[in-house]
N, C-alpha and C positions, 0 to 999 in steps of 0.2 A: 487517568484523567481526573480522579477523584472526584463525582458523580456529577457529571453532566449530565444533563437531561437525554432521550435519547433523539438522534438526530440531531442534535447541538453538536458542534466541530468548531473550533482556532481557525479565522480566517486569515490570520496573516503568523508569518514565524517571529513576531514577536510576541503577540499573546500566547503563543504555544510554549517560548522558551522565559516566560513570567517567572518568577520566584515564587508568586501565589499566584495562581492562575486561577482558583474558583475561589467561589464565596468559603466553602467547606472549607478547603487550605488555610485561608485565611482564621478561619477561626479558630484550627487547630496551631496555629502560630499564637494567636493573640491566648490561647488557654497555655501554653506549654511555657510565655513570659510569665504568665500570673503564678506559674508552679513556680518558675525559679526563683522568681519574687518573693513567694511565703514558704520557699524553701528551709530556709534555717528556722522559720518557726513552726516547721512540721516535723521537723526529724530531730530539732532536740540540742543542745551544745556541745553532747557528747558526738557527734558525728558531723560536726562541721569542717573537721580536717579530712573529713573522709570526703565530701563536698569538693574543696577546693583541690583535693589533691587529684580527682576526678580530670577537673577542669586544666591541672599543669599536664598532667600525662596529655591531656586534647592536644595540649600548644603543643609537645613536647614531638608528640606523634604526626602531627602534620606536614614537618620537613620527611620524615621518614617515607610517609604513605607518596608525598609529591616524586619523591626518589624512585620508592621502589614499583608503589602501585600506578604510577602515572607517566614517568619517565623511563622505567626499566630499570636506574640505576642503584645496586646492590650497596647499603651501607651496615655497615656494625662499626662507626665509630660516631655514633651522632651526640652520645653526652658530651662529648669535645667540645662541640660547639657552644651547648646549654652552656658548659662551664664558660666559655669565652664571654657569651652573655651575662653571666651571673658577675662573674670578677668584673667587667669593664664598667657598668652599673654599678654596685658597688663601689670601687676605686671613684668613678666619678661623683660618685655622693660624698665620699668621706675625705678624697685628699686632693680634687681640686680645689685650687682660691675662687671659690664661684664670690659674684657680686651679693652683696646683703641683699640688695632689695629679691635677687632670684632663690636666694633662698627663703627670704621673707614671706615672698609670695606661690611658693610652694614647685618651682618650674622646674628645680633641680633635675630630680626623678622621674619625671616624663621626661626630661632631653635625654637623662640618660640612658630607659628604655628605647629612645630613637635607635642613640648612638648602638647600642648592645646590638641590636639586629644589623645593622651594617655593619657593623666589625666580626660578629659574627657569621654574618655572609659572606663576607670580603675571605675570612679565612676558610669557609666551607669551599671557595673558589681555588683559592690553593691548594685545598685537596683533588680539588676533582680535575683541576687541569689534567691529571692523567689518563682520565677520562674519554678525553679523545683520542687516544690509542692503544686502551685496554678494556677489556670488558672482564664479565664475570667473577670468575676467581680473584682475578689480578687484582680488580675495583677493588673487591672484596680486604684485600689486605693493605690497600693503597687508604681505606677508610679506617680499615683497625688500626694503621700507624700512627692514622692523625687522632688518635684517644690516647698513645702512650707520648709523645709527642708533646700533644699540648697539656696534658696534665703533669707526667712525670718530668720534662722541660721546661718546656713555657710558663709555665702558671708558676710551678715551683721554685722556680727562680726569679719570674721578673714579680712576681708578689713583693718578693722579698725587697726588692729596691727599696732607700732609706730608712733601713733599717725594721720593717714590716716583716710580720711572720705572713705563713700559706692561709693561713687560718685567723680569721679575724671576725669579730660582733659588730652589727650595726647597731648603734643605741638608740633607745626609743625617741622618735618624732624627727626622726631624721629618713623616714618613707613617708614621702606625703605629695597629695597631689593636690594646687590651691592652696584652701581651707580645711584640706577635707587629709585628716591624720589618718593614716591606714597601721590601728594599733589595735585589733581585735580579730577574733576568726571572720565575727560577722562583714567587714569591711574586706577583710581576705577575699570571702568567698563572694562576693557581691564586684571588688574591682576583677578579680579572674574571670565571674559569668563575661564582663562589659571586653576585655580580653578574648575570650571566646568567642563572642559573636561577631569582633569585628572581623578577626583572624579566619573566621570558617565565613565568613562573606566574601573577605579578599579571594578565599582560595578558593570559595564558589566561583567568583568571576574571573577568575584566569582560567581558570578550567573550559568555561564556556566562551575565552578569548581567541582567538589568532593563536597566541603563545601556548593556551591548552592544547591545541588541537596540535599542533606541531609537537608537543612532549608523549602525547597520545600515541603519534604516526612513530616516532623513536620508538617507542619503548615495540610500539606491535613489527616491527620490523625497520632497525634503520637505513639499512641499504635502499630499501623502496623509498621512503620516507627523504633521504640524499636526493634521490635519482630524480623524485615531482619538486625538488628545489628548497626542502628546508636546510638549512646552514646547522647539521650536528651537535657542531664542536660549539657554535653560536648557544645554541638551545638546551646543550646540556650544562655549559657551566653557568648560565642563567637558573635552570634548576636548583644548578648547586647554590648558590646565590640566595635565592627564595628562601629553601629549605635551610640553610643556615640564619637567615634574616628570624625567621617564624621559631628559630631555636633560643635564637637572641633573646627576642619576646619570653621566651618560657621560661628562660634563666634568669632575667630581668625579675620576672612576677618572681620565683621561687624565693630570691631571697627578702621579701616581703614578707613573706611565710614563716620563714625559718631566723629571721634577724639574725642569720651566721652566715658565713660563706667560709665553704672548706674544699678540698678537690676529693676527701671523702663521700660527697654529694655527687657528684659526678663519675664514680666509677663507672668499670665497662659492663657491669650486670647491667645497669640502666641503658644502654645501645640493644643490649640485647632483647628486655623487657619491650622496649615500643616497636621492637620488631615484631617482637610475639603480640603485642597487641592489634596491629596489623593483621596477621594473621586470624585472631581469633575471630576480628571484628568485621574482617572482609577487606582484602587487596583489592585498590582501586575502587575505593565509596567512602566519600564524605562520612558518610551515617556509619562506617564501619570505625573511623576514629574514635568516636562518642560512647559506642556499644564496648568497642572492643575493652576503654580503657576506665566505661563502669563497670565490664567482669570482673577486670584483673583487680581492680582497687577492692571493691568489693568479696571477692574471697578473699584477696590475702589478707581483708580485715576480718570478715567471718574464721577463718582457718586461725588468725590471730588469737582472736577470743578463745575458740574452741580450744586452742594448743594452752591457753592460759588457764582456763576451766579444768581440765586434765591433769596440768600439773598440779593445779592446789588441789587436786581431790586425791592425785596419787602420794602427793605430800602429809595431805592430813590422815587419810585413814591407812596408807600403806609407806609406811615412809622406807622401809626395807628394799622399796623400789624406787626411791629417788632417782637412782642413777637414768632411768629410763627417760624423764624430763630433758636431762642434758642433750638429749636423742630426737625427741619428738619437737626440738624448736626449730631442726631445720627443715620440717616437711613443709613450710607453706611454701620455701624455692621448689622445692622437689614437685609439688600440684602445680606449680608455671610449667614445669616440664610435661608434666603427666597431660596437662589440660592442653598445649599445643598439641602433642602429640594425637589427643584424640579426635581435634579439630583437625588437622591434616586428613586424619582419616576418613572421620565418620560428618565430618561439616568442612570439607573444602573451600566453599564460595563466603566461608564465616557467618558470623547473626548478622547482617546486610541481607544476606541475600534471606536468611529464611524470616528474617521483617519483612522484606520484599515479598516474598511468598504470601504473607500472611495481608499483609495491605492489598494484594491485586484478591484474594484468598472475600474480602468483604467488599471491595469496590465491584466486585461481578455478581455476588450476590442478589439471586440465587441461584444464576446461571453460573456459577463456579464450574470450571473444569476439574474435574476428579483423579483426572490422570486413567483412567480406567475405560 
């Protein structure tokens, strides 16, 4: 309850199910704006892609965690989607005949983040129609088709209409929203945070909706969940739905970021990354998206540096081992690997749950249970 006095109690289940229920919550909300606020002038301009790219992996990760950790349903082809959102966005900035004045007054770009999550929804639906009559494994392959599918297919082709290659630059001042030019890291990382938080509020409140609790009852057992009257087949391609809309969004932002859009941006490493992030970060917890996917950015920048630091040092003073560098660039895939693995093992519930630990660990304080 994060410190209510004692003998203070929630009298009714709407102050109990608040978003800031105390004074304390509150405050740690209003401090944790002010960080992200003076974020980019705390950590520097060398690391504000590391920042933003924080904040895609959240969007990125959130259809995944709605899938796996909240509906049950198993995906490894979720760039598919990102990319559906990234292209449709795109395309609708550069080759529709929008009106001058909408482009004049900056509307383009937000409609076409709209549009990206519904078409990208729309087609996460497609995939998942199978949904209601396979599980597991099957899912499993039914999702990996729709990454080869829409990228080695779809994208590669219908890109190409009128003469257009897969792979095209958006030029500058042609992302914008209003007045307001998104043509710096610091506007990157400032429209992503606004991104994030409205995206992890939607998906706070579905979660604690009608609709959450029905994806809840599927995933813990659907048969039971059938049997007290939820509609399935309703409920899961509504996930699917969701989860592809929130991909849209990700893919929309990304190429904001990167002023290119290529289907090399969306390979199937990236399905498999925000699965591992999930993982690392805690299946089925909001707060595990956020953790999981400052780890993963986070080494593989640190491991980045390092493997860079190494080469120029095996370069200058031993160059008879150059060949070694060629070797040591692919270990930061190799630590995604090593670093799931040890999280399976030795942290199953992911950093969620031992945050969780550590926040109940001062709220009881000093009556901590010790386990002992």
């Amino acid at each position: 309850m994060s410190y209510l006095p004692c003998g203070t109690y929630f009298e009714s289940y709407a102050d109990d199910q608040k978003w800031w229920r105390t004074n304390f919550i509150k405050g740690k909300m209003i401090a944790l704006v002010v960080v992200l606020a003076a974020a980019p002038y705390i950590v520097g301009a060398q690391w504000m892609s590391v920042l933003y790219t924080i904040n895609y992996y959240i969007l990125a990760a959130l259809g995944v965690q709605l899938l796996i950790g909240y509906c049950g349903q198993i995906t490894l082809g979720h760039a598919a989607f990102v990319a559906v959102g990234g292209y449709t966005s795109a395309m609708m900035v550069l080759f529709l005949p929008w009106p001058q004045f909408m482009v004049d007054t900056g509307l383009v770009y937000p409609i076409s983040i709209v549009c990206a999550g519904f078409t990208a929804g729309l087609w996460s639906v497609l995939f998942g129609l199978p949904s209601a009559r396979v599980k597991g494994f099957y899912l499993i392959m039914t999702t990996m088709a729709a990454q080869w599918i829409t990228l080695r297919l779809v994208i590669t082709q219908l890109s190409k209409i009128g003469g257009r290659e897969q792979s095209f630059p958006l030029p500058p001042g042609v992302i914008k929203i209003g007045p307001w030019v998104i043509d710096s890291d610091e506007k990157i990382y400032y429209f992503s945070v606004i991104l994030v938080i409205v995206c992890l509020i939607v998906m706070g409140n579905l979660l604690r909706s009608k609709i959450g609790r029905a994806w809840i009852a599927i995933r813990d057992n659907d048969i039971a969940a059938e049997t007290m009257g939820v509609n399935i087949i309703v409920y899961k391609l509504l996930a699917f739905f969701v989860a592809g809309f929130f991909a849209g969004i990700a893919g929309a932002f990304w190429i904001s970021a990167l002023f290119f859009v290529s289907p090399e941006n969306y390979e199937w490493f990236y399905s498999l990354l925000w699965v591992g992030i999930i993982l690392i970060g805690g299946v089925g917890s909001i707060q595990g998206i956020v953790f999981g996917s400052a780890f993963v950015v986070m080494v593989f920048k640190l491991l980045e540096m390092s493997v860079l630091t190494l080469s120029d040092f095996l370069m200058n003073s031993y160059p008879e081992l150059g060949w070694v560098t060629t070797k040591i660039i692919f270990f930061k895939e190799s630590a995604f690997g090593l670093a799931i693995i040890f999280f399976l093992i030795y942290e199953p519930n992911g950093l969620s749950y031992r945050y969780w630990q550590l926040k109940n660990y001062f709220n009881l304080w000093p009556f901590s249970y010790t386990g002992k």
